[in-house]
C-alpha positions as CSV (number, residue, x, y, z in Angstrom):
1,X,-4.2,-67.5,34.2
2,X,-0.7,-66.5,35.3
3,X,3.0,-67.2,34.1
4,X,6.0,-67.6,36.3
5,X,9.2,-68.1,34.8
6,X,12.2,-68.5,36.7
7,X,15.5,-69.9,37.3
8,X,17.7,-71.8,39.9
9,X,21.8,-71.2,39.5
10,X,23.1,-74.4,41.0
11,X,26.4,-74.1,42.8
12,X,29.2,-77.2,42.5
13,X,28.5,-79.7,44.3
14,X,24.8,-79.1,45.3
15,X,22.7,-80.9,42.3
16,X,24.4,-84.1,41.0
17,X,22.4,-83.6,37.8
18,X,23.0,-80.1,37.3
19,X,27.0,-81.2,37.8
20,X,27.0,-83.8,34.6
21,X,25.3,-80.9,32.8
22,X,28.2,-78.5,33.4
23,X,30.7,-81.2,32.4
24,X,28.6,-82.0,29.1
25,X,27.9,-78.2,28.0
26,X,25.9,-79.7,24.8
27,X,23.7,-81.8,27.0
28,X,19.8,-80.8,27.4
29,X,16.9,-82.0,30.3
30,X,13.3,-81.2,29.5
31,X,10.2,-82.1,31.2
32,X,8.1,-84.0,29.1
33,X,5.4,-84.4,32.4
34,X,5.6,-83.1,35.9
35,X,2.5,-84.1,38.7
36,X,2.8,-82.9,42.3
37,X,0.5,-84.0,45.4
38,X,0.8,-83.3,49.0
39,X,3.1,-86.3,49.3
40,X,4.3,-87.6,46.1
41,X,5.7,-85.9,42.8
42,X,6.7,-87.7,38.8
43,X,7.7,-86.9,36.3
44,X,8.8,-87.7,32.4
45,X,12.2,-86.1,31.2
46,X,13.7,-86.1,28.1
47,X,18.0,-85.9,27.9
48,X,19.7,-84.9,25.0
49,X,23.2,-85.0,23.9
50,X,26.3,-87.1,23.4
51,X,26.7,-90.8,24.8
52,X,29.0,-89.9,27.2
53,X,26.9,-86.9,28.3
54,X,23.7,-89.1,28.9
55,X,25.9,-91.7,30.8
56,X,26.5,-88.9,33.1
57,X,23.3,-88.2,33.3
58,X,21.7,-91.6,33.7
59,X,24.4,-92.2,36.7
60,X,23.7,-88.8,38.3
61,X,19.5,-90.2,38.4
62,X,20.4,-94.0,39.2
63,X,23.2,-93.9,41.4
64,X,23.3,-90.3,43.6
65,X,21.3,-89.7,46.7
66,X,19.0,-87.3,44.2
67,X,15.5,-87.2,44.4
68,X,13.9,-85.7,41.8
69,X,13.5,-82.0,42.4
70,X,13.9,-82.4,45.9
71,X,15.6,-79.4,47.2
72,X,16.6,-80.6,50.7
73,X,20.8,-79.6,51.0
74,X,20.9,-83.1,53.2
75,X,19.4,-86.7,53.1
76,X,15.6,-86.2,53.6
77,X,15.1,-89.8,53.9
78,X,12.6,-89.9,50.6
79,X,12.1,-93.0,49.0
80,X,12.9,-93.0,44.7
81,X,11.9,-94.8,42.2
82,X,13.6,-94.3,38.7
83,X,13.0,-96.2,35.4
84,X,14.8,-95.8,31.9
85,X,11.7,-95.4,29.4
86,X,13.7,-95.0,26.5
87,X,17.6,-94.6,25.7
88,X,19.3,-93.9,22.1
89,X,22.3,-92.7,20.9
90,X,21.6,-89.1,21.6
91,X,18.6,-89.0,23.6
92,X,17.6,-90.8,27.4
93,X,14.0,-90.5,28.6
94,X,13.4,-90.9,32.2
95,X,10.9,-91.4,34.6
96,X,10.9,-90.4,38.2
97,X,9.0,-91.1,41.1
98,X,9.2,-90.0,45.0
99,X,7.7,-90.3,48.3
100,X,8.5,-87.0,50.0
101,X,8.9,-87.1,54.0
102,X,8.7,-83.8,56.2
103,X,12.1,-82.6,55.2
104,X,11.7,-82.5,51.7
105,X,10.7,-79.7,50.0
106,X,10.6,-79.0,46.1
107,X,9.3,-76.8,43.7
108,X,6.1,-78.2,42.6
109,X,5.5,-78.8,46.3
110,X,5.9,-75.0,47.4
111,X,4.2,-74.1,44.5
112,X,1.2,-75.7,45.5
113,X,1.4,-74.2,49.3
114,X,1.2,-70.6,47.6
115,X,-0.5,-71.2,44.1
116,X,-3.2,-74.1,44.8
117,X,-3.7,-76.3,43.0
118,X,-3.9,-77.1,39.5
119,X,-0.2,-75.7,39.0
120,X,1.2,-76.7,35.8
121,X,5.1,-77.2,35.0
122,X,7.4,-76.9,32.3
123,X,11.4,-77.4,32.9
124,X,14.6,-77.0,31.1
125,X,17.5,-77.8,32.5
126,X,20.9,-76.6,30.5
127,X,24.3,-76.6,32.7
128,X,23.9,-75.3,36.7
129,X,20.9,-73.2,34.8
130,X,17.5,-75.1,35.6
131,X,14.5,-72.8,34.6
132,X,10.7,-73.1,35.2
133,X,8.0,-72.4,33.7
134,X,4.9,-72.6,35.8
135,X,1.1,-71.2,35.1
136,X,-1.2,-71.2,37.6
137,X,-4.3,-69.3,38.5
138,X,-3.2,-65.6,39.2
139,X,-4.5,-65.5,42.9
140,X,-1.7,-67.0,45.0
141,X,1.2,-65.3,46.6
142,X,3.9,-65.2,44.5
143,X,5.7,-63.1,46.8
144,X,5.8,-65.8,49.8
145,X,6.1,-68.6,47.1
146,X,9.9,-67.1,46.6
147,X,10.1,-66.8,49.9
148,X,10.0,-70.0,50.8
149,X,11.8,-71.1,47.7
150,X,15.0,-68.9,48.6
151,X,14.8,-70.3,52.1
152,X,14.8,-74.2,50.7
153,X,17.1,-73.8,48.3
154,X,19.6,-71.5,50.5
155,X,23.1,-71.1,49.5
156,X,23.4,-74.2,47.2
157,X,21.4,-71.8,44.1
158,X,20.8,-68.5,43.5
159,X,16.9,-67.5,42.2
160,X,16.2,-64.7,39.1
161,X,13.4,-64.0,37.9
162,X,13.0,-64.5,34.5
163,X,8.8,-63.4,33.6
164,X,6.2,-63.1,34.9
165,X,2.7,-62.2,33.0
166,X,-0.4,-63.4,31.9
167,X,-0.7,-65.9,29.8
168,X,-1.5,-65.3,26.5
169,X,-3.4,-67.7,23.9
170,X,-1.5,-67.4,20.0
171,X,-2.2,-68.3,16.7
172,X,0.8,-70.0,15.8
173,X,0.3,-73.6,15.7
174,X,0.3,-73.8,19.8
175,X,3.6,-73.0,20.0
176,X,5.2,-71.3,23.3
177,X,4.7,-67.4,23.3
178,X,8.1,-66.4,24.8
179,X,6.9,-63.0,25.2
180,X,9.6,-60.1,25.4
181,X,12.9,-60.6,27.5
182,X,13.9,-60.4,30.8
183,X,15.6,-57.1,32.0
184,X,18.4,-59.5,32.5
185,X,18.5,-61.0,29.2
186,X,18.4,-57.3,27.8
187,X,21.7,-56.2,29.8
188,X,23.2,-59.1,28.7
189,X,22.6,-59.0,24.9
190,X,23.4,-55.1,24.9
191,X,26.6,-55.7,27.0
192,X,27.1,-58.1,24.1
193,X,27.0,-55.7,21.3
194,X,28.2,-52.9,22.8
195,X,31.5,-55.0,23.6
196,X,31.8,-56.6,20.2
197,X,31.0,-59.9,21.3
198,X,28.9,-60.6,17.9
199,X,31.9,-58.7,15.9
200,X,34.1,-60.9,13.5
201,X,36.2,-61.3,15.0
202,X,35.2,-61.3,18.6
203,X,36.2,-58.5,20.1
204,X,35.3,-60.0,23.7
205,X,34.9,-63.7,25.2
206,X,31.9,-64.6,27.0
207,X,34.3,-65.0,30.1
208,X,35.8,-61.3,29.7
209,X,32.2,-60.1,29.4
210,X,30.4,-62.2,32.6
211,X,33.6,-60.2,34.6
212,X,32.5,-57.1,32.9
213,X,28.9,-57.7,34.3
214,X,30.0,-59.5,37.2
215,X,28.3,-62.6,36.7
216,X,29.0,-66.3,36.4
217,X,30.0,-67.4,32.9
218,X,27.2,-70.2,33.1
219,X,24.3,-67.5,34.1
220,X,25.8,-65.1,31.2
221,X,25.9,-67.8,28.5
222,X,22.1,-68.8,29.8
223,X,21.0,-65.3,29.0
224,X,22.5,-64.7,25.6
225,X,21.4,-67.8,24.8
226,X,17.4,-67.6,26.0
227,X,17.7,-64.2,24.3
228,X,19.2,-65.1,20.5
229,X,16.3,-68.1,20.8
230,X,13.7,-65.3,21.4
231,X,14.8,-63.3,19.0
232,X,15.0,-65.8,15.9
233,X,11.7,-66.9,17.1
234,X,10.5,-63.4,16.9
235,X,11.8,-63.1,13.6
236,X,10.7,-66.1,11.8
237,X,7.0,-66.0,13.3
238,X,7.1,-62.4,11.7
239,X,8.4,-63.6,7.7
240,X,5.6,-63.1,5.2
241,X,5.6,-66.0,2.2
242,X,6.4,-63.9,-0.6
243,X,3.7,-63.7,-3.7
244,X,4.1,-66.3,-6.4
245,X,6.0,-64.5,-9.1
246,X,4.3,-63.5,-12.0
247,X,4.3,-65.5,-15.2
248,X,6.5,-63.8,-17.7
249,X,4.3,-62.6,-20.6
């Protein structure tokens, strides 16, 4: 089995959800379930973040022409279905369901063209930043899949690649391998150091340093942020419990 992990850069405007994400920084999406066939796709998500922020999002799903992943930049004429499972203070679980017509296309749906089936998806979705994390069988085309997926999604997001690898099976509870980071996340934590951005004071602003690299600030905080999760992951799955101290004699 193969990994994929990648993600879309929303521009304003394009992506009514990704838009109440940007104005709620805070605010969290992650797929709880995802199900593609040839003409249908559901899911389960779950929204974190403050009142306000889940408002935004809840009237982003109920009340926009969006469509669940659909990737279309005009009205592909599919037919939506979205329920309110759960709602709290700081949390909103969704569920989504469309009818896809010839003009819609979407991830899981492109996927399956170039991966077969049997695809499985995982998604975050923090700001204009909407990563995926998709395992599939390892004899597809990965290569035409992001074809096709720059093609859909043309100038309303930008694509990186974020990993891609087998998938490997761990002995820690079942909890995600996030394997090493992406040559991206690298530049970006170096550029990071190396400017003083983790000094005390800061040396640098995360806005100073995404013109320094000559990316959006968005995409830069993303990165730092994917790569200071890795890394504390990284260093509490490698703490030893120290040995009982000896009884004094």
């Amino acid at each position: 089995m193969r990994e994929l992990v990648f993600a879309l850069e929303y521009e304003p405007g394009c992506n009514r959800v990704a838009d109440a994400l940007a104005d709620h920084p805070d605010a969290r999406i992650r797929s709880l379930s995802l199900h593609a066939t040839a003409e249908h796709l559901w899911r389960v998500d779950h929204a974190t973040g403050t009142p306000d922020a889940l408002d935004a999002i809840e009237d982003a799903f109920l009340t926009s022409d969006y469509y669940a992943d659909c990737l279309a930049t005009e009205d592909c004429g599919a037919t939506q279905t979205t329920r309110i499972l759960d709602r709290a203070d700081d949390t909103l679980v969704l569920y989504s369901d469309w009818t896809r017509t010839p003009d819609c296309a979407s991830v899981p749906h492109i996927a399956r063209d170039h991966l077969g089936d049997g695809v499985l998806f995982e998604t975050r979705h923090e700001g204009r930043h909407y990563t995926w994390r998709i395992i599939h069988s390892g004899e597809g085309d990965v290569g035409a899949f992001f074809d096709d997926l720059e093609a859909a999604v043309g100038e309303c997001a930008q694509t990186e690649m974020l990993r891609t690898a087998d998938t490997v099976t761990t002995a820690n509870n079942g909890s995600e391998n996030t394997g090493g980071l992406s040559p991206e996340q690298e530049a970006a934590l170096r550029a990071a150091v190396e400017h003083g951005y983790y000094e005390s004071p800061r040396k640098v602003d995360v806005g100073d340093l995404a013109d320094h690299l000559d990316v959006p600030r968005s995409t830069l905080t993303y990165r730092l942020r994917r790569a200071e999760e890795h890394l504390a992951k990284q260093h509490v799955a490698g703490e030893t419990v120290p040995d009982e101290p000896s009884a004094s004699l």
